[in-house]
N, C-alpha and C positions, 0 to 999 in steps of 0.2 A: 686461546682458541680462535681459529679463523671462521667466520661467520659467512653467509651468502651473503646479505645486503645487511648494510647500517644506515640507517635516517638521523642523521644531524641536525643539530642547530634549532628544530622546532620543540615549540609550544606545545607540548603530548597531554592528551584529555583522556587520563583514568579515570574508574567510576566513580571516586572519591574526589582527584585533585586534576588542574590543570598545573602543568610542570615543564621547566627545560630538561628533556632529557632524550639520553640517543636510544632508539630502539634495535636492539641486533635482531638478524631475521636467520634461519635456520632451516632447511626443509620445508618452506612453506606457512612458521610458526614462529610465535613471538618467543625467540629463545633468551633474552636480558635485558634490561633498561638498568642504564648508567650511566658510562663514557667512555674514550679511548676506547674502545674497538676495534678490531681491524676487520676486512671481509674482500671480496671479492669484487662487490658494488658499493657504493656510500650516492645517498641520495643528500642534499645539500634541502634542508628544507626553513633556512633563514627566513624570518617573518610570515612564516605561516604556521596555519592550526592544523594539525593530526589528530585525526580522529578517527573513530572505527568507522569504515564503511556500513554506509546507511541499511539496517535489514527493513524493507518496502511488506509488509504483510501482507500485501493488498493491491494486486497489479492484475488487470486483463491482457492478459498476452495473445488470446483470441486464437491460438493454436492446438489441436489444428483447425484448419478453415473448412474440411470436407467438402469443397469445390463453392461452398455457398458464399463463404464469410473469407475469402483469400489474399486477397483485397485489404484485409482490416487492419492488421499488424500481422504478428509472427515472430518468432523466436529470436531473430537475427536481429530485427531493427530494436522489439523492445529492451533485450539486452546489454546491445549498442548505444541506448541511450542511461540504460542505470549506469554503465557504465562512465559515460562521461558525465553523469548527475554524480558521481560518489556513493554508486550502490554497486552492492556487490553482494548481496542477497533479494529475491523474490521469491516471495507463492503468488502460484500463479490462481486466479477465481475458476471454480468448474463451468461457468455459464459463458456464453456468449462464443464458446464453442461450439465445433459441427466435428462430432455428437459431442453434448456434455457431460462433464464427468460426473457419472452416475453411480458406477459396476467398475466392475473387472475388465471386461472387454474395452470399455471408454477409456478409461486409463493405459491400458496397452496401447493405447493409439498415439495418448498422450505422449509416450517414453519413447516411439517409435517416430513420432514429427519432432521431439526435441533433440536425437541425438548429432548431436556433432556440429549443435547452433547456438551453443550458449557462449553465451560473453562472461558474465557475470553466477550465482549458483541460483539456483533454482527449486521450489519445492513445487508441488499439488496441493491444493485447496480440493477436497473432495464435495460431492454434493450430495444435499438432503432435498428429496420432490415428493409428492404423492405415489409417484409413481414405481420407486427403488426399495420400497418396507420391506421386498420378501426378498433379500438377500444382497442388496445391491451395497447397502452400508459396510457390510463384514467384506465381501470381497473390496472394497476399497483400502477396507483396516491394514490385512492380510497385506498387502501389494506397494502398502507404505505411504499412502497421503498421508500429509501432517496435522493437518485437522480437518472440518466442515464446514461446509456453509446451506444455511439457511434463505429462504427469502419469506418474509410478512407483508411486502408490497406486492403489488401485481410484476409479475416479470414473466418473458420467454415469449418466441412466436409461436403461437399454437399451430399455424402452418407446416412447421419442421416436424415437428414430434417430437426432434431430436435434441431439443432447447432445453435448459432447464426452465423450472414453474416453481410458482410460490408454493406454499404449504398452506392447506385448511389447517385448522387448530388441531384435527385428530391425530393429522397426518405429523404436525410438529410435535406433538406429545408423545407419540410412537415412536418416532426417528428419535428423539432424545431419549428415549429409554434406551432406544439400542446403541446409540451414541455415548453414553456414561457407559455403558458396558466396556467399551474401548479405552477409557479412560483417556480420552483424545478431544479437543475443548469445538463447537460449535461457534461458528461467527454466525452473526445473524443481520441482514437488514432489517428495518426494522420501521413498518410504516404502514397504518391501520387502510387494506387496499379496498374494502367494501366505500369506506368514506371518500378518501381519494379520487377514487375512480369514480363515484358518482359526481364528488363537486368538481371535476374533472372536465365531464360531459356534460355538466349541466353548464357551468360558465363556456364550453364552446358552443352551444346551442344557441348559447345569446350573442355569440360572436369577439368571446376573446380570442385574440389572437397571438397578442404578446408576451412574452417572457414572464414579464413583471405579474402576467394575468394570470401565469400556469404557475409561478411562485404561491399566489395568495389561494391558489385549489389545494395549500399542501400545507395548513395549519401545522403552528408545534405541539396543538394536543394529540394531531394526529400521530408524530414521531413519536411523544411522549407514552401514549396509553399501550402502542403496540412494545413498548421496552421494557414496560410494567409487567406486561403479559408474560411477554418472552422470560421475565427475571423470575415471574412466580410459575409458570411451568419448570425451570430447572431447580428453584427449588424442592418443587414436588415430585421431580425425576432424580436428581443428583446430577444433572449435566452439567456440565461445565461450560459457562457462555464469555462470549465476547462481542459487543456491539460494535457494530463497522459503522463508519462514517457518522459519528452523532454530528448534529447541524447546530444546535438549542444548547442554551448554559441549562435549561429546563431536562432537558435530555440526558446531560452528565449528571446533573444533578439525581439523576431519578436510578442511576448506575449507581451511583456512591450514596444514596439510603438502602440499596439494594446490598449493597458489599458492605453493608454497616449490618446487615439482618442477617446475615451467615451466608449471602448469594456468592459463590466461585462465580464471578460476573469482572470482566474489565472491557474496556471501549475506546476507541480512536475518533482524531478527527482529520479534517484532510488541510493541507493548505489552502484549497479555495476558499472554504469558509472563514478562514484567518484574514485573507488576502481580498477578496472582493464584497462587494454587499449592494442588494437589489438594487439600489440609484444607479448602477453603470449599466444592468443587463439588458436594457433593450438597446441602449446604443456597442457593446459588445455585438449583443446578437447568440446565436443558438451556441456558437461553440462554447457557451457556459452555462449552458441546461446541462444538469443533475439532478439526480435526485437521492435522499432530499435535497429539496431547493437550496443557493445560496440565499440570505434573508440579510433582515437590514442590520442597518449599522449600531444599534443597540441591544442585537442580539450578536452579532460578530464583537463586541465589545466582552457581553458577557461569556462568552466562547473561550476569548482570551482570559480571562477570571480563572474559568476550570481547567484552562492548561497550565498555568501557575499555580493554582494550588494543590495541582500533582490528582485532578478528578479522573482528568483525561488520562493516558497512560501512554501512550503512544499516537506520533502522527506517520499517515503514509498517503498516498497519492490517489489510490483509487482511481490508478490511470485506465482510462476507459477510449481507446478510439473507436474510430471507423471514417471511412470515405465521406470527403467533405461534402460528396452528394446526399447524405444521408443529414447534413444539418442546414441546408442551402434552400432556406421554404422560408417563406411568410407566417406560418402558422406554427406555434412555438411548440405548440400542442403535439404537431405530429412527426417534430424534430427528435433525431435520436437522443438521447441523456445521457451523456459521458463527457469526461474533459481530459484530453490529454496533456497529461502534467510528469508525469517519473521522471524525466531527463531533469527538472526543475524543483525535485524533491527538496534536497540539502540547500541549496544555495536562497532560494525562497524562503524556504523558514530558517537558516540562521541570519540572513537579514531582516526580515522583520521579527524575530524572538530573541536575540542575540546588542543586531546592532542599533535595533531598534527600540527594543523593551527592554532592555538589562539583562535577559535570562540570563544564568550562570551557563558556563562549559558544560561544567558535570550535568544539571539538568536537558540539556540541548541533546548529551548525547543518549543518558536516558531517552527521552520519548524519541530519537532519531535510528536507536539503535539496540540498545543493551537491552528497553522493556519487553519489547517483543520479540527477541529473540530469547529472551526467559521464561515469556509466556507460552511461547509454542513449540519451548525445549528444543529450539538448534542448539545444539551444544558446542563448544567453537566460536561461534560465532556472536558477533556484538557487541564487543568489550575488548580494550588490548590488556592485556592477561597472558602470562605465562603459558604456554601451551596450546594456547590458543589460535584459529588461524589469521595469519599474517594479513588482514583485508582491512586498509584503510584510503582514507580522504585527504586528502591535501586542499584546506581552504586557504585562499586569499582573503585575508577580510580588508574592507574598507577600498574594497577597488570596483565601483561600479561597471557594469555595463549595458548595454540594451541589446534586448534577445532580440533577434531576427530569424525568420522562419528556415534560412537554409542553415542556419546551426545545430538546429532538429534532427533527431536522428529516426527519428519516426516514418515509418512507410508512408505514412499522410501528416504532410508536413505543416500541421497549424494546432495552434495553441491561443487559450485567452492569454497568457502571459507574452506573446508576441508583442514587441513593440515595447514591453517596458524596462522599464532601468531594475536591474538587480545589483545590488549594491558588496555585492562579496564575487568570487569565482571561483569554482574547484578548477585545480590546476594538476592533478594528478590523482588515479585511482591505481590502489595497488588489492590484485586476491589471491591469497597465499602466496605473498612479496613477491609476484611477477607484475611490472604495468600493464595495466590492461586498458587503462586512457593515461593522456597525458599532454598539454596546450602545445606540447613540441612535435609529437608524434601521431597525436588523434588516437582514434580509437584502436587496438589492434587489430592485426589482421588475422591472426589465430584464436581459437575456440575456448578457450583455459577453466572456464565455467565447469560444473556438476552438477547432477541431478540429484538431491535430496529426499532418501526416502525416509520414513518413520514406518517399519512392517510393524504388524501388531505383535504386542507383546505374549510373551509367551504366560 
């Protein structure tokens, strides 16, 4: 049989083993792993690692922009960068859209600003607010998000209207009933905001100003108590949860007593918490406010603990822009909170989990790949597996380089990762065996991506 593409020569990372073997490619789909093949393409992939393209759970694509947020990112640059990161899945969060995804109608808007801009595929992250209880949930179901998202910290500008907002506890207990109905899993932030926001405004009143000062308004009981919460509300609902961005080994740890007492509960964490820790944030500067906070280096320690022993389940980026004017102030307090990192997913943390800590292949590509896309039933996707679609990575290990800000594929071109040495490099992205990046040819110039729907089941 003649095949479309066969990959040679590398080091191929099944769920189980890392192995030489050649992959033939088919229609888009992983159709044999062996040898001798023959095809129409042969990719030469001597001294590199194949792996499945990264599935990113957790990416602001901030589209569409509604004339307000235009400026921020959008379909084309964040795509363009999973792309040359080695991703080739995203959901996209319902917030920090103009409007957010709420309803029916928000979402139509969505599927109407993404067509014909994706680089890489793409699902919905639909949303849970106070405001969507009387019907806005089911018409999201219906239309095909793949799952929800929650908020427990304060979020959205109440100026818009059109922002998403946190949930009071009634409103989260409501939305998750109707939410298990769908049988479609909740993400949840997860940050106790009556506390927060008071030791927030109380340390600015006395004139903090710093990073390091808006870090310590952001305890890990406070991470801690709101996951507890969230875990025994689904208990008492039947929802199905997932924790975004845990910060604290305290955090995971509070996940996995929770999945030890019968909670359908799992949780991520991002590279920045892996990767920086509060002694560099005021000389970094705002572009590495998040929230939660990054914290120090004996909690970033223990961090590494629960992603080895398999607490954590998946990592993703939580890449979060906006216009460098929005992080460009003295006051850490009133800087926006997000860090853009997705272009820097893969290659970041298989240097420091990898060539750094020992992780195994097969684990790397669990939390990079396979878990999350099991969790949120892409099906296809995440795993090179028979049938499967053809979406991988091509890492370099062991070849350093230093990111420089015009290699960014990001509408606003700055990152905390700027300036550092990454010690590995994705040197080609393949989604359903077309390249869609590659160190020879850059990113494509054609759209090859899809839109992921999940409609509710019948």
């Amino acid at each position: 049989m003649n095949y479309d593409v066969v990959i040679t020569n590398g080091l191929v990372v099944f769920d189980n083993e890392a192995t030489k073997a050649d992959i033939a490619i088919k229609d888009g789909k992983f159709a044999a792993f062996g040898s001798n093949f023959t095809a129409d393409k042969t990719i030469d992939a001597t001294d590199l690692i194949v792996v499945p393209g990264k599935v990113d759970s957790h990416v602001h694509i901030n589209a569409p922009g509604g004339g307000v947020r235009d400026d921020w990112e959008g379909f084309v640059t964040a795509t363009s960068a999973g792309a040359k990161g080695g991703i080739t899945t995203m959901l996209q969060m319902p917030c920090n859209q103009i409007p957010a995804t709420t309803d029916g109608k928000s979402f139509e808007a969505v599927l109407k600003e993404a067509d014909g801009k994706l680089k890489v595929d793409v699902g919905q992250t639909g949303g849970l607010e106070p405001q969507n209880l009387n019907g806005g949930i089911c018409e999201q179901d219906k239309q095909g998000v793949v799952n929800y998202k929650a908020f427990l910290g304060t979020t959205g500008d109440k100026d818009l209207q059109v922002d998403l907002y946190n949930c009071d506890d009634y409103s989260l207990y409501t939305g998750m009933q109707q939410i298990a109905k769908t049988g479609k899993i909740l993400i949840m932030h997860c940050e106790n905001a009556p506390i927060t926001d008071q030791l927030g405004k109380k340390a600015h009143q006395m004139g903090a100003r710093k990073l390091s000062e808006f870090v310590a308004t952001r305890p890990v009981f406070t991470e801690v108590e709101a996951i507890e919460r969230a875990c025994l509300f689904a208990k008492e609902t039947g929802c199905r949860i997932h924790i975004v961005h845990v910060s604290s080994p305290e955090g995971a740890q509070a996940v996995a007593d929770a999945r030890k007492n019968g909670v359908d509960v799992s949780c991520e964490t991002c590279n920045h918490y892996l990767y920086f820790d509060t002694s560099e944030l005021d000389e970094i500067g705002n572009i590495a406010k998040c929230t939660p906070p990054i914290r120090d280096k004996e909690n970033q320690n223990g961090l590494w603990e629960k992603v080895f022993d398999g607490s954590i389940n998946f990592i993703v980026s939580d890449h979060s822009p906006a216009p460098l004017s929005l992080k460009q102030t003295d006051d850490a307090f009133t800087a926006w909170g997000g860090i853009g990192s997705v272009q820097n997913d893969v290659d970041v943390f298989f240097d420091e989990a990898v060539q750094k800590r020992g992780m195994s292949l097969t684990q790397f590509v669990a939390l990079n790949s396979s878990n999350s896309a099991k969790r949120f039933d892409l099906k296809g996707k995440g795993s090179i597996r028979l049938g499967y679609d053809a979406d991988l990575a091509f890492i370099k290990p062991n070849a350093p380089y230093v990111l420089k800000a015009e290699d960014l594929e990001y509408r606003n071109k700055f990152s905390p990762y700027v300036g550092r040495t990454i010690g590995c490099q994705v040197v080609r992205t393949l989604l359903r065996g077309e390249e869609i990046y590659s160190q020879e040819n850059g990113v494509c110039k054609g759209f090859k991506g899809k839109f992921i729907l999940h409609p509710a089941k019948d």
